[in-house]
N, C-alpha and C positions, 0 to 999 in steps of 0.2 A: 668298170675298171677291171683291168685282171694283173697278173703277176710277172707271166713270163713262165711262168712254172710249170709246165704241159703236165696236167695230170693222166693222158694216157693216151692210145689211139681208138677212134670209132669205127666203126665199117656202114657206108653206106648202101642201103638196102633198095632204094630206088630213087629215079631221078624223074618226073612228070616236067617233060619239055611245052612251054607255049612261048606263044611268040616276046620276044623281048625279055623271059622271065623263064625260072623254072622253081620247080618245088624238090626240097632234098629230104628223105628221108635217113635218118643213121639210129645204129643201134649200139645206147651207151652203155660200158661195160655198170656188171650190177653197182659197183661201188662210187660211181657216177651218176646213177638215176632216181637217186632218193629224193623227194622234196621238189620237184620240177614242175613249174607250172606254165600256161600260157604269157610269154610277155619277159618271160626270165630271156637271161641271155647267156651265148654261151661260145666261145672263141671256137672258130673251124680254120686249122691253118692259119693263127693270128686275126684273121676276120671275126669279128661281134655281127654276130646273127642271133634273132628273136625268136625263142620258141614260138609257134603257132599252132601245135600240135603237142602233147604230151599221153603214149598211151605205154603203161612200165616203161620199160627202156627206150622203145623205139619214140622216139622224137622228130616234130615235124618244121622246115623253115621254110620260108619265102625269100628265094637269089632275086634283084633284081639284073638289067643289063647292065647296069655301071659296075655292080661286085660284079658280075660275071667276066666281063672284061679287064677290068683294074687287076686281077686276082688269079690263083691260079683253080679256083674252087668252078669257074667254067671248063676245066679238062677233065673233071672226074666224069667215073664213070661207075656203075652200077659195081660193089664188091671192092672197090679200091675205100681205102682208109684215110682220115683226117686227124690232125692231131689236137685234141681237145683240151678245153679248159673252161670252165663254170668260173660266172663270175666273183668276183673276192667278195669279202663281207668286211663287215669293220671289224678289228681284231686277230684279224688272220696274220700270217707270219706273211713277210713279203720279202722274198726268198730271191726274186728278181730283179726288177724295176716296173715301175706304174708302166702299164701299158694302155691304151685307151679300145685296140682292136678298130681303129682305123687303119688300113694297108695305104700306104704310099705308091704302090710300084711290085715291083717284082724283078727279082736279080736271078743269073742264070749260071748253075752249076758251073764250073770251067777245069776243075781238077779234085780229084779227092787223093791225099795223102792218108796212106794208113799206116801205124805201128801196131805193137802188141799192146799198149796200152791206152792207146788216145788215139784220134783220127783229125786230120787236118783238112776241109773245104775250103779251095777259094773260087770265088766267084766274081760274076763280071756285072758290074752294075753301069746306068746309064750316067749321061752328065748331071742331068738335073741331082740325081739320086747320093752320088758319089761325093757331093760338097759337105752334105751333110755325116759321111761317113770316117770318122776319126780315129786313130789307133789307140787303144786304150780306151774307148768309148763304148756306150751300152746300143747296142740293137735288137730287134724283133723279126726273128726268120722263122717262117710259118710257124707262129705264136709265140716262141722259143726266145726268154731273154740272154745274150750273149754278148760277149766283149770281142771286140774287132780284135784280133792281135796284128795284121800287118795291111798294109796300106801301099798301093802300088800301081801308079794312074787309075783306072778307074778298075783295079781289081782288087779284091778284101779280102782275108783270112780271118777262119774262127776255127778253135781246139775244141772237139769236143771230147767227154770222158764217157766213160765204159757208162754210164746211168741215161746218161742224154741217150747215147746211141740204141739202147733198149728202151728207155720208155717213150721216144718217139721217132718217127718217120726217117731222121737223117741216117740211121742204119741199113735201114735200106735206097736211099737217096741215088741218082747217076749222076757221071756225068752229062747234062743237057738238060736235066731237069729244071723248072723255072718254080721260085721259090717266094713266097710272100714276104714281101718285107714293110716292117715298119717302123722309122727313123727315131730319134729318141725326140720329144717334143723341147727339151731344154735346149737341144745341143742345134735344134734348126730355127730356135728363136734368136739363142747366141751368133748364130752364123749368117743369118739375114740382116741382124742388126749390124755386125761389123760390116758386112760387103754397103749396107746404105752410110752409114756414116761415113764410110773409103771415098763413094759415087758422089757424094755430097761435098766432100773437099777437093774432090779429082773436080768439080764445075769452074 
């Protein structure tokens, strides 16, 4: 389980391509690499991937094709950065909302609004994607828990503040960029259950 709480970005150090699969190398900042073992897990871009490797900082995972595909952790490329997060423990402050680091999808930049204080993204998600997306609602954008603020056929607003924008990735973000997302798991059990109970009376 993790938080939503990005505790910071990694830089990946290589990427060993075979067929259907690859293997990712990244190196965690020191304040992240204490205590890491084979089999811990650790959010890359909201994706929960399995250590397989741990040597100091530099840590090792196994991508299959479905994460590589579903995800946008099949565009990296050797020296680009992921934004991390170790998983919670019990006890910990939960600062977000429960995430599981399953990715649903992937939604793709469409505008960045900036001011001097706070920075506005909205983006463009698909149909399936978008039913589950509610204004006022929690979501998970490469790892990052956040509140929808606006809502607009199938395109989505989120604020973010001067902290998010430094401690991870969406400071440097574009437009076109394709973005991990994952839905909140209450809000798409609430929303499959109305749409059947609706189908069920509409027979």
């Amino acid at each position: 389980m993790f938080t939503g709480i990005v505790q910071g970005t990694a830089r990946v150090i290589s990427i060993e391509q075979k067929q259907d699969f690859q293997t990712h190398v990244i190196e965690l900042p020191d304040s992240l690499s204490e205590n890491i073992s084979v089999g811990a897990s650790i959010a890359h871009n909201g994706c929960c991937l399995t250590v397989t490797k741990a040597d100091d900082n530099r840590v090792t995972f196994d991508l299959m094709k479905a994460t590589l595909d579903l995800t946008n952790l099949g565009e990296l490329q050797s020296g680009d950065y992921v934004n991390v997060e170790r998983a919670a423990r019990f006890g910990d402050e939960i600062g977000g909302h429960n995430m599981s680091g399953h990715i649903s999808g992937t939604v793709i930049i469409i505008d960045i609004v900036k001011s001097p204080n706070n920075q506005t993204i909205w983006f463009e998600a698909d149909t399936d994607s978008i039913r589950y997306i509610l204004k006022k609602g929690y979501i998970g954008l490469d790892g990052c828990s956040l509140t929808i603020a606006e809502v607009e056929g199938n395109r989505f607003s989120v604020n973010l503040i001067p902290e998010t924008l430094t401690r991870t990735l969406f400071g440097h973000r574009a437009v076109g960029d394709r973005i991990n997302l994952e839905v909140d798991p209450q809000t798409q059990a609430i929303v499959d259950t109305v749409e059947r109970v609706l189908a069920q009376k509409a027979l």
